[in-house]
Each structure stands twice: as structure tokens, then as C-alpha cells.
C-alpha positions, -999 to +999 in steps of 0.1 A: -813+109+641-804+092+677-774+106+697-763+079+718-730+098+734-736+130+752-732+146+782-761+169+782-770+164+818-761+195+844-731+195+869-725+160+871-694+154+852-675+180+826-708+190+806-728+217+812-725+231+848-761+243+848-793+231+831-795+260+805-764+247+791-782+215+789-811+235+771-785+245+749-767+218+744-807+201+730-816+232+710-787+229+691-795+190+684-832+196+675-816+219+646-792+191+638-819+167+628-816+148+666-848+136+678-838+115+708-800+118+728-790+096+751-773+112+782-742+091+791-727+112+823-692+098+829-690+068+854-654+069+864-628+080+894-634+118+891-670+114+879-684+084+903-720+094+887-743+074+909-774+057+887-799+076+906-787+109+900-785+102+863-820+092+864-831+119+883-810+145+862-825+131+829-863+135+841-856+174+852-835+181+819-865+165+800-892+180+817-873+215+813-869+206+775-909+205+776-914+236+791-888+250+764-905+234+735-876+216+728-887+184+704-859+163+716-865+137+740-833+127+763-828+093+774-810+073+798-774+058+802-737+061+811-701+063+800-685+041+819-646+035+826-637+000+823-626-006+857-662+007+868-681-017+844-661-047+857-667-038+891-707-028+889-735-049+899-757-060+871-786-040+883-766-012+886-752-015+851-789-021+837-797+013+848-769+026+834-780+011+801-774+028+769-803+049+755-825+033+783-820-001+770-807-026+799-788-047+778-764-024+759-738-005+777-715+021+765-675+018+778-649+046+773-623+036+750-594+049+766-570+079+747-542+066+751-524+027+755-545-004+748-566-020+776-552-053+780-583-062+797-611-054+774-615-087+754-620-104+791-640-076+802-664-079+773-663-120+772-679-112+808-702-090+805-717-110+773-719-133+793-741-117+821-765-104+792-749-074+780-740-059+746-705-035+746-707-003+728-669+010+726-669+045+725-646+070+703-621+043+693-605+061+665-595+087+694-568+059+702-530+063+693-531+025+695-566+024+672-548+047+648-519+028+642-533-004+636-572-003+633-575-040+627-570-047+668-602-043+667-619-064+645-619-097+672-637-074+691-660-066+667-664-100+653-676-110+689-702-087+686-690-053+702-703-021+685-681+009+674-693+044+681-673+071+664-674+108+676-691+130+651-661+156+652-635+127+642-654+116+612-659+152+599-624+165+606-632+188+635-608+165+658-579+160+636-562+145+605-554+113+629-590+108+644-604+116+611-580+088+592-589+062+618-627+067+615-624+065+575-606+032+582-629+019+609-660+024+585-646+017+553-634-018+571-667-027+586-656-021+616-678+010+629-717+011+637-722+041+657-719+081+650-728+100+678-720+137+690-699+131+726-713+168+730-703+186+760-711+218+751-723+238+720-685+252+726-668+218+733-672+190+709-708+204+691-730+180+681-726+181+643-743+149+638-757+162+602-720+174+591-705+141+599-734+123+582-727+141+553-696+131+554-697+098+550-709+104+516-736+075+512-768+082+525-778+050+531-748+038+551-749+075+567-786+066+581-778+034+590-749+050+617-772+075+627-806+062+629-808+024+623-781+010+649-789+034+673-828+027+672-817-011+676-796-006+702-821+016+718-848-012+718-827-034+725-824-056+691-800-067+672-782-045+649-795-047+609-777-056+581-752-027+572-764-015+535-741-024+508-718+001+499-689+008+473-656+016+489-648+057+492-615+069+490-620+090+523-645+111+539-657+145+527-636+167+546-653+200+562 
């Protein structure tokens, strides 16, 4: 599988404080089935992660990984606010691109309210070259209650990641609701861990894979989207599937 949400990298935003949490945080994806993760430090007022530091972070928590034996390899990126990716340079956000890619970028969906600027904010950055990856969605009060708002957004091409811990229960009857929505509408891509610590949010990637309850479609979410994203293609074909009543609960 390909984690593209996680905040694996040391003392730059509310992840690990030190790298052998980072250590941690990859031995417990290698055991989840995760062979690459993308580190997406927050880019935002109390995190203003700078490109360079994520960068240099991801080389040292890879080269430690190495020394560790850890077969997971951690790649580039960013979680960024919205008012940060309206406001960045497109160098800047190319470096900040998702899973190393410079054309995808991952934005924080926010918890609460709905951004009135997002469908402008995305027309731009599509057209400056980028691909929008809205992350954790279904973590909305607004996405809850009516999880159709989205579908313009996805219809212009925007990708839906949901957390791992929504779509297996671990955050809620709500969060878990609006994911079983999101994907039995068409309307999610993406499953990824948002893991800050093995404590906080775990990754769980396999869990929530399971359950979706179609392998196919569960691979698809967690391997195929992500690899095209990743290398910078267009998403495939989602695999035909026959509507579920809900998601195995854990």
C-alpha cells in the first residue's frame, strides 16, 4: 500500500517530537502492509513548515529508516491550509508536492464550516498545473450533513482522501457514515493513515481496507490512486462495484 497523509517527520508540526517516534511511527506501517508514505508536515499559521526543512527532514528520517531496516520508503509533500496554498509560489508548492509528485498537492479540509473559497481556490491552481487532493473531508460537520457539496468538486477533477480511522470506525459513528457515503457515491479516491503517532490516529491502513469490503475497490484506494498520483498520472478507472449497505465496522 501507499500512505499519502502522514506526519511522520520529527518536531516540525504535532507528529512525533523526535525521530524515534518517526521510527515508530514506519515500523508500524511496514507491518501494516505500507511500502512507501508520504510525509505531509502541516503548512499553516502554527506550523509555517518551510519546503526545505521538509526536504531535509524526509532525507534524515529515510536514511535513519535504512540504518533501522525499516522497508518503507518516505516520500515528499505537505498539508497545506488553504490560505497558504493560495498564497505560495508555484515553485514553492511543487516542492511541497504530494508523494514527491509536483503536480498534486494535498489541502486540509477544514473541521468545521465550509470554505467558501475552495471551488476558486482549486479553479486556480488547475489552472497553474496542479491537481487538489482534499484531505479528511468526511471529518466535516458540513461534509456530513450533506456529502453531495462535494461532487462539483469532484467532477472538476479534485481527489478525496479519507482518514483511515474514519472509514473503520476508530473516529466516530459521524466520520464513519460520511466516508460510507463519500465512497459508495463515487465521491472518494484516497485512504490514507493521517498518522501522527502509533498513539494518535495509528495508521490502520489494512483495517480500513478491510473495511471496505471489496478488495478490488479497497486496492484501488490504497494502491492504484495513490501510485498515480505519486507519478504523477491520471487516476484509473475505479473498479466496478455493487453497492454495500455500509462498511464492516471494527
Amino acid at each position: 500500500m501507499i500512505d499519502l497523509h502522514s506526519h511522520v517527520l520529527p518536531g516540525v508540526d504535532d507528529g512525533p517530537g523526535a525521530i524515534d517516534g518517526s521510527l515508530e511511527i514506519l515500523r508500524a506501517a511496514a507491518e501494516d502492509g505500507i511500502a512507501r508514505i508520504a510525509a505531509t508536515p502541516h503548512v499553516r499559521d502554527d506550523y509555517p513548515t518551510e519546503p526545505g526543512t521538509m526536504e531535509r527532514l524526509v532525507d534524515e528520517v529515510n536514511g535513519a529508516a535504512r540504518a533501522e531496516g525499516i522497508p518503507v520508503d518516505v516520500l515528499r509533500g505537505g498539508e497545506l491550509a488553504l490560505e497558504h496554498a493560495a498564497a505560495l509560489d508555484d515553485e514553492t508548492l511543487r516542492r511541497f508536492g504530494l508523494g514527491g509528485s509536483p503536480a498534486a498537492l494535498l489541502l486540509e479540509f477544514p473541521y468545521r464550516g465550509w470554505p467558501l473559497e475552495l471551488r476558486d481556490l482549486v479553479f486556480r491552481l488547475e489552472t497553474r498545473g496542479f491537481r487538489v487532493v482534499l484531505a479528511h473531508p468526511e471529518r466535516n460537520a458540513e461534509v456530513q450533513e450533506e456529502p453531495e457539496r462535494l461532487r462539483p468538486l469532484v467532477d472538476a477533477g479534485v481527489l478525496v482522501q479519507l482518514t483511515a480511522a474514519s472509514v473503520d470506525g476508530r473516529l466516530g459513528r459521524a466520520s464513519a457514515t460520511a466516508a460510507r457515503t463519500l465512497l459508495d457515491g463515487g465521491l472518494a479516491h484516497v485512504i490514507a493513515s493521517d498518522a501522527h503517532a502509533p498513539a494518535v490516529r495509528a495508521v490502520g491502513m489494512a483495517a480500513a481496507a478491510e473495511a471496505v469490503g471489496d478488495e478490488a475497490l479497497a486496492r484501488w484506494l490504497t494502491n492504484d490512486v495513490p501510485a498515480a498520483v505519486v507519478a504523477g498520472a491520471p487516476p484509473p478507472p475505479r473498479p466496478a462495484t455493487r453497492r454495500r449497505r455500509g462498511l464492516r465496522r471494527h
